[in-house]
Legacy VTK file of the C-alpha trace (Angstrom):
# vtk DataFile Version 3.0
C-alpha trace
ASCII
DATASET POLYDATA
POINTS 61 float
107.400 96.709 88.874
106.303 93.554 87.317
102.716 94.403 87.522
102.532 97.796 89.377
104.224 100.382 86.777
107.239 101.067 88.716
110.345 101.322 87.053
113.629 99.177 88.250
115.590 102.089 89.634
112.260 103.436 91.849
112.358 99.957 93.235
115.877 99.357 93.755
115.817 102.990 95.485
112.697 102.570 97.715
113.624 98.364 99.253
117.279 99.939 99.426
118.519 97.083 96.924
120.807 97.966 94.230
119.877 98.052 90.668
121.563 95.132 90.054
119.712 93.078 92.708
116.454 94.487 91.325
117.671 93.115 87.358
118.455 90.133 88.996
115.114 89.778 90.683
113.600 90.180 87.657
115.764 88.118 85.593
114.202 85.328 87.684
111.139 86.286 87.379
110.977 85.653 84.104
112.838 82.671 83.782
110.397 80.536 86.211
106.592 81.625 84.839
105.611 78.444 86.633
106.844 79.003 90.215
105.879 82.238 90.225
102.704 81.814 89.096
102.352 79.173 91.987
103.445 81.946 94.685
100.944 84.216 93.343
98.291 81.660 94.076
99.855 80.438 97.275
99.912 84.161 98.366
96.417 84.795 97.080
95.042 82.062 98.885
96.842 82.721 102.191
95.268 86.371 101.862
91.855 85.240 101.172
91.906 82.322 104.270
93.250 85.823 106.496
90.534 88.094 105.073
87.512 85.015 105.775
89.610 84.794 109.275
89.642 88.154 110.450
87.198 89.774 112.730
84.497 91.554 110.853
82.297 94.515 112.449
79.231 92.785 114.124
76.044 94.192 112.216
73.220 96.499 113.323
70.148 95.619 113.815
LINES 1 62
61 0 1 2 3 4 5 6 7 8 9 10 11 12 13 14 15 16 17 18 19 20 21 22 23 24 25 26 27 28 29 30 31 32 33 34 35 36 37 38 39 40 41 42 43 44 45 46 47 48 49 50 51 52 53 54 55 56 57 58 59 60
């Protein structure tokens, strides 16, 4: 949606939200740039300290 190309109605239908929860969703999205820029980093860097975590395929020698 925001960044992924899908429209509001393809959203609402696929979580099961209604449009209107979707709009509103949105609505403050756009209305905090800050804190939602600051998720997108917090999320980011939880991702990246799970990735470094994770078990990784031993290599052959």
């Amino acid at each position: 949606m925001i960044e992924g190309g899908y429209s509001p109605a393809y959203v609402a239908d696929q979580l099961d939200l209604s449009l209107a929860a979707v709009y509103e969703a949105l609505s403050y999205w756009y209305a905090n740039p800050d804190e939602m820029r600051r998720v997108e980093r917090a999320n980011a860097d939880a991702f990246e300290g799970l990735r470094e975590a994770s078990l990784k395929p031993t290599e052959l020698q």
